[in-house]
C-alpha positions as CSV (number, residue, x, y, z in Angstrom):
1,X,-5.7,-10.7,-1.1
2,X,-9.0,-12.3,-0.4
3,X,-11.0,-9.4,-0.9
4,X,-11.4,-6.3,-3.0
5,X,-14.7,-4.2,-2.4
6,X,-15.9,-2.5,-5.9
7,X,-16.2,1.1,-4.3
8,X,-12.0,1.0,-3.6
9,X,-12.4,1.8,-0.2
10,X,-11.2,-1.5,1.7
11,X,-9.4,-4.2,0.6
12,X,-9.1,-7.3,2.4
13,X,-6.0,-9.6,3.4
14,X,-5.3,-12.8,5.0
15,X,-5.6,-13.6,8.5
16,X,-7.7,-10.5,9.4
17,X,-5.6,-7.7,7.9
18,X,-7.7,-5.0,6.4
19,X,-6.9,-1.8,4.4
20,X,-8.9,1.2,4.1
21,X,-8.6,4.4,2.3
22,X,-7.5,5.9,-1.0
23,X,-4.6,8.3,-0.4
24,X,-1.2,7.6,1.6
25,X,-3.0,10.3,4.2
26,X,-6.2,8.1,4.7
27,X,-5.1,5.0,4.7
28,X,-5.7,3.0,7.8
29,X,-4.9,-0.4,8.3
30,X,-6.0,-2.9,10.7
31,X,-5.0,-6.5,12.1
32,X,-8.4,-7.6,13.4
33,X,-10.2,-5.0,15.3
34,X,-6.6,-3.3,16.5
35,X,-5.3,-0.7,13.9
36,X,-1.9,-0.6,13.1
37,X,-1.2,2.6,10.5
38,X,-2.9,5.6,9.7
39,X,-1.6,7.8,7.5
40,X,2.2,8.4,8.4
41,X,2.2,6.5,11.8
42,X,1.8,3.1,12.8
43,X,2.5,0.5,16.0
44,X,3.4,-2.9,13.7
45,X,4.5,-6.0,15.4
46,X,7.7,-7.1,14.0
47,X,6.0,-11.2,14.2
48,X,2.3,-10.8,13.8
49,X,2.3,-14.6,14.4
50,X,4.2,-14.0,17.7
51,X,4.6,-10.6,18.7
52,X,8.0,-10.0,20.4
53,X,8.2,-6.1,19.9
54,X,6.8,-3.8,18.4
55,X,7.9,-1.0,16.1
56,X,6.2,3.2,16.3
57,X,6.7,5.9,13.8
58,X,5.4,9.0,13.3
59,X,6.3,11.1,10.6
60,X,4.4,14.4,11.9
61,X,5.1,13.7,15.5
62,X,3.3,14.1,18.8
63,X,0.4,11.9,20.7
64,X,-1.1,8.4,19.3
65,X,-3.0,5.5,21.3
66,X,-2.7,2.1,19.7
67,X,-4.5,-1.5,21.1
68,X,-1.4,-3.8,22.1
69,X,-1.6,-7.5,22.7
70,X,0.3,-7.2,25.9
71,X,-0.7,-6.2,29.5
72,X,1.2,-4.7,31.6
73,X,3.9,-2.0,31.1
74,X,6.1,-1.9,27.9
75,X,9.8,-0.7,27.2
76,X,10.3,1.9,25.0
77,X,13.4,2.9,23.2
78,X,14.2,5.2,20.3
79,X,16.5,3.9,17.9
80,X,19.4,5.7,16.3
81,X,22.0,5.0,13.8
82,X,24.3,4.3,17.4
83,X,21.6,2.0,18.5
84,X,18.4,1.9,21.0
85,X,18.6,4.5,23.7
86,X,16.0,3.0,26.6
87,X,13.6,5.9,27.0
88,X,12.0,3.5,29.9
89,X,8.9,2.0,30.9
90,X,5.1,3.2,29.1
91,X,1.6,2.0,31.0
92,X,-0.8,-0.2,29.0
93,X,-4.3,0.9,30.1
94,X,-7.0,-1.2,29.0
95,X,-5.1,-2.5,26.2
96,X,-3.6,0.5,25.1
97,X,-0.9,2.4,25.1
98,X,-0.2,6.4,24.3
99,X,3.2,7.0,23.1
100,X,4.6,11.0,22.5
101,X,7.0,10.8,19.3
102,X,9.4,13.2,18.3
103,X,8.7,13.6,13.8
104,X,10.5,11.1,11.8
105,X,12.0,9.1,15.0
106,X,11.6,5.0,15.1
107,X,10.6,3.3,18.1
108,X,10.6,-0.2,19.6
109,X,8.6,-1.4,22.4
110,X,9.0,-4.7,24.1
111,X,7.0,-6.5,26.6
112,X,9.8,-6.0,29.4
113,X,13.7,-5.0,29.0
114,X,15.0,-5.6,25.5
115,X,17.1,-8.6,24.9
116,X,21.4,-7.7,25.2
117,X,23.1,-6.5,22.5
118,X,26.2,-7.9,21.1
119,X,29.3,-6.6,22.8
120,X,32.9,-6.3,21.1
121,X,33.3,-9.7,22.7
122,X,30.4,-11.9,21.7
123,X,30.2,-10.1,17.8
124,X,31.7,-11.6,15.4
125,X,34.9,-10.3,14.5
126,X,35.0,-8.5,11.0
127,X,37.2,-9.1,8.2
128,X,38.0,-6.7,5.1
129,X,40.4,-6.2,2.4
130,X,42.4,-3.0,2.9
131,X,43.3,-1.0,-0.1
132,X,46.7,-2.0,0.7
133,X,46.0,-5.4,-0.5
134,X,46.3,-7.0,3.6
135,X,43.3,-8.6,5.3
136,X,42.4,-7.0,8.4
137,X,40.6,-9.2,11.3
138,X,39.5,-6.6,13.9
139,X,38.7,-7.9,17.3
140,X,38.4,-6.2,21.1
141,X,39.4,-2.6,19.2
142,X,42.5,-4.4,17.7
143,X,43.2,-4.7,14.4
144,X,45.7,-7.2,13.1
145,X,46.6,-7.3,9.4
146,X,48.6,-10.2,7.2
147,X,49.3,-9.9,3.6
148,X,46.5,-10.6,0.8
149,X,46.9,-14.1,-0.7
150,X,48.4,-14.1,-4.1
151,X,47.1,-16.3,-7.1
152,X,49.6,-18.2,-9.0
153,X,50.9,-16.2,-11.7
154,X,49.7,-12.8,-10.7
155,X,52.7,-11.6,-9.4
156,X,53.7,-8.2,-11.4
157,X,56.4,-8.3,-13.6
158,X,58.8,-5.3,-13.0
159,X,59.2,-2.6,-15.7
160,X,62.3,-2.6,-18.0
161,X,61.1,0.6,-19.4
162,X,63.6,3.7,-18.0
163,X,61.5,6.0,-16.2
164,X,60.9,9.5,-17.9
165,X,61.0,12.5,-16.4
166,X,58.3,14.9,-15.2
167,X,56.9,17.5,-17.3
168,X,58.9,20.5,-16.9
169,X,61.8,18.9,-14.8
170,X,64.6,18.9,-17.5
């Protein structure tokens, strides 16, 4: 923080980050003369130093115009707990761009297509411990088990003790 005005009403950061208002509802923040929040919404570069994409929400919903440090058209997608979902191409006019939100929906815009995602093929398999005491490796929607290793001297020493019967079985 670099500076804090005595009236509470801005506070401001390092490399031209400034903060404004009192209340979660007021507050505005802006990275030099471009804002990115107000209120319940913002457009936030994911690098400031070098941004690759961008990242919208809107908690209410509906229409908001936000000063972008690219030209020419961006990608939008929505992004769900299954992934992005390309939603396509948005204009930047004049260094804007107006996005339409659905409430409480994340967003990601990138200067052109988004980079691939990892396929089955190119992810890293995943390995777990089943409650069966196997490790799994799952790869290309197989999965392949082989028993847990054991640690010397943990094998189980078998009961002596007779079984008893169930309650109510005699």
């Amino acid at each position: 923080m670099q500076r804090w005005a005595a009236d509470d009403r801005e506070i401001v950061l390092a490399d031209g980050v400034r903060v404004t208002g009192t209340k979660p509802a007021d507050r505005k923040i802006h990275a030099g003369d471009a804002l990115v929040a107000d209120g319940d919404r913002y457009l936030l570069p994911w690098n400031p130093k070098d941004p690759e994409k961008l990242y919208h929400y809107n908690a209410r919903g509906g229409q908001s115009t936000w000063t972008v440090p690219f030209g020419g058209p961006l990608h939008l997608y929505k992004l769900t707990d299954q992934g992005r979902v390309d939603l396509g191409e948005v204009p930047v006019v004049d260094g804007e761009v107006t996005l339409n939100a659905e409430a409480g929906v994340a967003y990601v815009l990138y200067p052109g297509a988004a980079p691939r995602r990892a396929t089955r093929s190119t992810a890293r398999a995943p390995r777990c411990v089943t409650p069966a005491s196997t490790t799994a490796t799952c790869a290309r929607g197989r999965c392949t088990a082989s028993p847990a290793r054991r640690r010397s001297g943990a094998t189980r020493a078998a009961s002596t003790r007779p079984s008893s019967p169930a309650p109510g079985t005699r």
